[in-house]
C-alpha positions as CSV (number, residue, x, y, z in Angstrom):
1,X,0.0,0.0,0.0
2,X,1.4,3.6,-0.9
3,X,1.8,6.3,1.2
4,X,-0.5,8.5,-0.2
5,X,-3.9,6.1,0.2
6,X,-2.4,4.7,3.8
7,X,-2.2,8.4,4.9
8,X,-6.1,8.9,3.3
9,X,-7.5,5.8,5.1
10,X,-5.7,6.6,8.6
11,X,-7.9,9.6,8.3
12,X,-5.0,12.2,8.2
13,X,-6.6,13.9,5.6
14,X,-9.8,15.7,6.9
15,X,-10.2,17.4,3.7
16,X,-7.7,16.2,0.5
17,X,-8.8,19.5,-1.3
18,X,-9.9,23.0,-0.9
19,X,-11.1,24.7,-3.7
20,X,-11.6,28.4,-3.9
21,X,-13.0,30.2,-6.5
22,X,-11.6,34.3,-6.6
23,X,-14.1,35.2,-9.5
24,X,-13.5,39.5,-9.4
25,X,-9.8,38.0,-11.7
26,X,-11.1,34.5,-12.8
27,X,-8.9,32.4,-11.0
28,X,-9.2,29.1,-9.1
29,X,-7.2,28.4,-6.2
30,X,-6.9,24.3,-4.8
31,X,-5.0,23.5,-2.2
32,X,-4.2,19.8,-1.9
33,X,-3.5,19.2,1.4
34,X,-0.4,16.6,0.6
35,X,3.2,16.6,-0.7
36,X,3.6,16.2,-4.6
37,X,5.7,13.5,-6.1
38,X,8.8,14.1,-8.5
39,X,9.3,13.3,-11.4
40,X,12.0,10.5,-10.4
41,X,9.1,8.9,-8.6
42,X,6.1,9.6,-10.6
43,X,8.0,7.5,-13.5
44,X,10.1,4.6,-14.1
45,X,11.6,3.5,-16.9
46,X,10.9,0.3,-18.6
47,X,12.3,-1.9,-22.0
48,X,13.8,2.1,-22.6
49,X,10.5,3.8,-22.2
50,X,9.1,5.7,-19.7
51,X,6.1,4.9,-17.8
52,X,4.0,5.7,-15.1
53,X,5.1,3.8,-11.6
54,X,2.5,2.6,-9.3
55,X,3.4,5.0,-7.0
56,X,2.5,7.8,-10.2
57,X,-0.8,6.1,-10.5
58,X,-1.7,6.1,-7.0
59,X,-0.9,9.7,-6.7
60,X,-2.7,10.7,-10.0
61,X,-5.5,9.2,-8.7
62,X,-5.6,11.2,-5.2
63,X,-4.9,14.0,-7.3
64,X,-8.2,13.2,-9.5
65,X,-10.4,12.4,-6.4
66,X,-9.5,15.5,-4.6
67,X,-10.1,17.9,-7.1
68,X,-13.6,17.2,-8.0
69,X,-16.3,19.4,-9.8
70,X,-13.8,21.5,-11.1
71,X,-14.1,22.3,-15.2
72,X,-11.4,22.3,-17.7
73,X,-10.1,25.4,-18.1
74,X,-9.2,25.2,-22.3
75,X,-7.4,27.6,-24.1
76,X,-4.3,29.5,-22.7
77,X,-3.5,29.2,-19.7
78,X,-1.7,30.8,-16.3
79,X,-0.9,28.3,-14.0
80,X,0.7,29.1,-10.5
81,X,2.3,26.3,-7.8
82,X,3.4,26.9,-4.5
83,X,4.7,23.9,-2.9
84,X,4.9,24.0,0.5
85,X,7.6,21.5,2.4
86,X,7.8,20.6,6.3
87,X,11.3,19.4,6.1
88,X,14.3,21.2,4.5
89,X,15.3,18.1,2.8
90,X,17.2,19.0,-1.0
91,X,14.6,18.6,-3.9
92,X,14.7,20.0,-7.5
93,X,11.5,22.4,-7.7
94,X,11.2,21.6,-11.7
95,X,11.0,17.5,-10.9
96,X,8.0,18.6,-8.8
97,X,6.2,20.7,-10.7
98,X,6.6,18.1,-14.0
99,X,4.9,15.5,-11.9
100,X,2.3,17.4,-10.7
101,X,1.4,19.4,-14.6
102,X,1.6,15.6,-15.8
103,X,-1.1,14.3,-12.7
104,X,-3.4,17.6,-13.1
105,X,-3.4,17.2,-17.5
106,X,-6.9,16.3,-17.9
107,X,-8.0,16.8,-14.9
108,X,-7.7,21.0,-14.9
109,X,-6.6,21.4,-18.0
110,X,-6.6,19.7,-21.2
111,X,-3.1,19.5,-22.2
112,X,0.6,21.2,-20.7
113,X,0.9,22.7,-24.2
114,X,-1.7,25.2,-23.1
115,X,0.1,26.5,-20.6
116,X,1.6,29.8,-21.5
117,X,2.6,31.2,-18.2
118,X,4.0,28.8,-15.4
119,X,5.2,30.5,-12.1
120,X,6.4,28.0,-9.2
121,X,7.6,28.6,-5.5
122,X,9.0,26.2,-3.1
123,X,8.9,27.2,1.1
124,X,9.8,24.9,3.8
125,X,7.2,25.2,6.6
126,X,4.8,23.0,9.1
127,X,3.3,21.1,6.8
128,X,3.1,19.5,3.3
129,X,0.6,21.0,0.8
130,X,0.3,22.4,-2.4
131,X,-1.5,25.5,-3.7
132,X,-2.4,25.4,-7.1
133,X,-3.8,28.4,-9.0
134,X,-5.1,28.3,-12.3
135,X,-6.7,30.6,-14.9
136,X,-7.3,31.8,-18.3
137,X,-5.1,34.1,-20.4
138,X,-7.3,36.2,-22.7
């Protein structure tokens, strides 16, 4: 059993997702109240191709069932992501947010390509989230 569906079932999670809606500048802001995968994680490599692990799956699942009722935003996009750390160990910010764009694709948006402006942040605090902010570029 992965961490991610252990840590859901021992009831850590009160709520996996908080959505809120800013609508006066048309952007949605999740928080996913877990750490994100990287990219070494989220896929291994097999026969010289790369594929989704188990662990990838598991995640892009918890990543589907905690953002829920949320539409595709289509066209360009702006797409914002703070992780937030509790420990200072060393992690590349870009593995992190690849993992992530890769988990969300179809889920928030239709495909990366559409993203035309990507800003990312990494802090080390009390606990492991991520806050996600997405919108449309007109």
């Amino acid at each position: 059993m992965f961490i991610f569906r252990s840590m859901v079932e021992e009831g850590h999670f009160v709520r996996l997702a908080y959505i809120n809606f800013v609508r006066n500048v048309n952007m949605n802001e999740i928080t996913l109240n877990f750490a994100c995968l990287s990219y070494n994680t989220y896929y291994r490599i097999m026969r010289g191709r790369y594929i989704i692990s188990a662990k990838g799956r598991a995640f892009r699942q918890l990543v589907k069932d905690s953002i829920i009722n949320q539409p595709l935003v289509q066209g360009r996009i702006k797409l914002e992501i703070e992780f937030h750390f509790r420990d200072r160990r060393i992690r590349d910010l870009d593995n992190h947010t690849k993992a992530l764009i890769d988990a969300l694709k179809g889920i928030l948006f239709v495909d990366d390509s559409d993203i035309f402006v990507l800003n990312t942040s990494k802090h080390i605090g009390v606990v492991s989230k991520t806050i996600i902010r997405i919108s449309a570029l007109n």
